[in-house]
One Martini backbone bead per residue (centre of mass of N, CA, C, O) as a GRO file, in nm:
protein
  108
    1UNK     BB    1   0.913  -1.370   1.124
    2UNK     BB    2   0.653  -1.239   1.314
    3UNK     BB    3   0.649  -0.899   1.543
    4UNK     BB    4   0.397  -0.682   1.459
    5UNK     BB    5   0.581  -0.418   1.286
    6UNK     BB    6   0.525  -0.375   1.014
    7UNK     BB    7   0.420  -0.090   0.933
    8UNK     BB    8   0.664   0.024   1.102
    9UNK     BB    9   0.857  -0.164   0.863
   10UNK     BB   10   0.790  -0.063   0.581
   11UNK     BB   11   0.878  -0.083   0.249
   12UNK     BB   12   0.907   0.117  -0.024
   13UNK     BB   13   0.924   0.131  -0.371
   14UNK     BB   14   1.023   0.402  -0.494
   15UNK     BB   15   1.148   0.416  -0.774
   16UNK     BB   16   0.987   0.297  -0.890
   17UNK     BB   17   0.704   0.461  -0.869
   18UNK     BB   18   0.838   0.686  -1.055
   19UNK     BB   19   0.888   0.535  -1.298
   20UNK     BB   20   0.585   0.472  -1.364
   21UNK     BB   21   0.495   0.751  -1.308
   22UNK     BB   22   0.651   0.838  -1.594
   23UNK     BB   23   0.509   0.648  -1.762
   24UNK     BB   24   0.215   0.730  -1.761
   25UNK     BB   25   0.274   1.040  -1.808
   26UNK     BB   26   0.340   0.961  -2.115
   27UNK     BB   27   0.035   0.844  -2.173
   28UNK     BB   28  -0.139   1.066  -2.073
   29UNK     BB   29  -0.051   1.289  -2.270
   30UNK     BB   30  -0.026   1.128  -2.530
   31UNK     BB   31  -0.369   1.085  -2.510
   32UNK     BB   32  -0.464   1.355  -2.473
   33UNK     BB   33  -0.324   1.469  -2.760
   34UNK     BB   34  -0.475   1.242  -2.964
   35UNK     BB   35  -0.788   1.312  -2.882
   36UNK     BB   36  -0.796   1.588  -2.987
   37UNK     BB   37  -0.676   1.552  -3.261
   38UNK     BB   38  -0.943   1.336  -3.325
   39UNK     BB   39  -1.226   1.459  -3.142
   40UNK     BB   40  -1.223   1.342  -2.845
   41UNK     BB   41  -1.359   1.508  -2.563
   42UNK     BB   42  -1.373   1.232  -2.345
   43UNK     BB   43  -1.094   1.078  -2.362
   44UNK     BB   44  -0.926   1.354  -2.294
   45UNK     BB   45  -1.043   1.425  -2.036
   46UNK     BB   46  -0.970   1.132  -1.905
   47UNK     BB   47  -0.632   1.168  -1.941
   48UNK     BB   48  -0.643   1.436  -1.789
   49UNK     BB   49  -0.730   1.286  -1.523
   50UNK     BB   50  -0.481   1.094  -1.496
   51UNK     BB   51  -0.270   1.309  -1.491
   52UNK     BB   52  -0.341   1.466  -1.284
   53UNK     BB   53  -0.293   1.166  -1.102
   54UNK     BB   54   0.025   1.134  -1.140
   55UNK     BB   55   0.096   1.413  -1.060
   56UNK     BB   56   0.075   1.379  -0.793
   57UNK     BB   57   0.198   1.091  -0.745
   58UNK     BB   58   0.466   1.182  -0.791
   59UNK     BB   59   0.506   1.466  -0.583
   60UNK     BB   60   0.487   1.235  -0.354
   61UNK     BB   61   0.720   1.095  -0.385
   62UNK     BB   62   0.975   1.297  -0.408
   63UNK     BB   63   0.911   1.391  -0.148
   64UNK     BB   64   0.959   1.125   0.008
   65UNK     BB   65   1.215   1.087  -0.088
   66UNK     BB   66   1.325   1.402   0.008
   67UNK     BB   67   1.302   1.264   0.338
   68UNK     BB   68   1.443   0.982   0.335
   69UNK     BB   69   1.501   0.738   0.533
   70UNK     BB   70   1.194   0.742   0.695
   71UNK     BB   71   1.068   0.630   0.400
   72UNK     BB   72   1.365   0.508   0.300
   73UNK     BB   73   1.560   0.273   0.379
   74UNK     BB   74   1.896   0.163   0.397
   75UNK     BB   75   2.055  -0.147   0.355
   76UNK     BB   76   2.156  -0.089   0.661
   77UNK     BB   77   1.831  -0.150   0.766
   78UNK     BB   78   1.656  -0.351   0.916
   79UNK     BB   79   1.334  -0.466   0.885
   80UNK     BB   80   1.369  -0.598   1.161
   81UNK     BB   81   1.367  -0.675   1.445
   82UNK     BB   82   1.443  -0.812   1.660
   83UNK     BB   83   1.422  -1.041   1.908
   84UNK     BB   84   1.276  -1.123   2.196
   85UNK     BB   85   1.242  -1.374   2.413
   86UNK     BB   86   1.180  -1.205   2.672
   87UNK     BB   87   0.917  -1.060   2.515
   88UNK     BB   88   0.769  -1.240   2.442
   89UNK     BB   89   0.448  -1.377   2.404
   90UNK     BB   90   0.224  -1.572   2.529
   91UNK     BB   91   0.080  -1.839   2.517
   92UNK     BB   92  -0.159  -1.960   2.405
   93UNK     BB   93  -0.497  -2.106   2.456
   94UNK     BB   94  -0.644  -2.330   2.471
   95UNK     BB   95  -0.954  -2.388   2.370
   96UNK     BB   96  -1.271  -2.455   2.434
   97UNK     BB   97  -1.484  -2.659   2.482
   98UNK     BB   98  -1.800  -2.713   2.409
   99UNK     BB   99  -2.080  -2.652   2.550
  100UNK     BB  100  -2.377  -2.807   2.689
  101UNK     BB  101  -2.690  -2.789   2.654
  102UNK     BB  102  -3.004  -2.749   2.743
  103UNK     BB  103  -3.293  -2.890   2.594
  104UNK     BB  104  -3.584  -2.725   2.500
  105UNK     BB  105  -3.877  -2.768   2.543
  106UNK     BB  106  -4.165  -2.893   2.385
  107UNK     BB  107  -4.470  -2.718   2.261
  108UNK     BB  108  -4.799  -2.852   2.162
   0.00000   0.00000   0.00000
C-alpha cells in the first residue's frame, strides 16, 4: 500500500553502489593505463574522464556510509509508516458525465 512518503522513506543500497563503484574505479584506471600505452590519447582522455567521475561518485557514498543512518536506516526502521485510517484522504469523487454543448450554427 502506498502512503504517499515514498521520497521520504526511500532507502538506497549504498554498498552495491559503493562495490560497483569499486568495480568501475578498476575498469576505468586500468583502460586509462592501456590505452596511453596503446598510444590513443583520444581514448585514454576518455576513460580518464570517466575515472574521475566515478571517483567524485564514490566519494560522494562513503560520505553518505559515513553520515548515518539518515541516508541508510538499518533493517529495524520500517520502510513505511504505519497507516492511519483516521488520517486517509476522503475518497475521490467519481468523474462528472461530459456536458454537452448547443452546436454552432453553419454558415453558408
Amino acid at each position: 500500500m502506498r502512503t504517499g512518503s515514498e521520497p521520504v522513506t526511500a532507502r538506497s543500497a549504498l554498498r552495491l553502489r559503493f562495490w560497483l563503484s569499486a568495480w568501475g574505479l578498476i575498469w576505468a584506471a586500468a583502460g586509462t593505463v592501456a590505452f596511453v600505452l596503446a598510444g590513443r590519447p583520444g581514448w585514454a582522455a576518455a576513460c580518464a574522464v570517466l575515472w574521475l567521475l566515478v571517483t567524485v561518485d564514490m566519494v560522494m557514498i562513503v560520505r553518505h556510509i559515513r553520515q548515518g543512518p539518515h541516508y541508510q536506516p538499518g533493517r529495524d526502521v520500517p520502510p513505511y509508516e504505519p497507516v492511519d485510517e483516521r488520517s486517509a484522504p476522503p475518497p475521490k469523487r467519481p468523474p462528472r458525465p461530459p456536458t454537452q454543448r448547443p452546436s454552432k450554427p453553419s454558415h453558408p
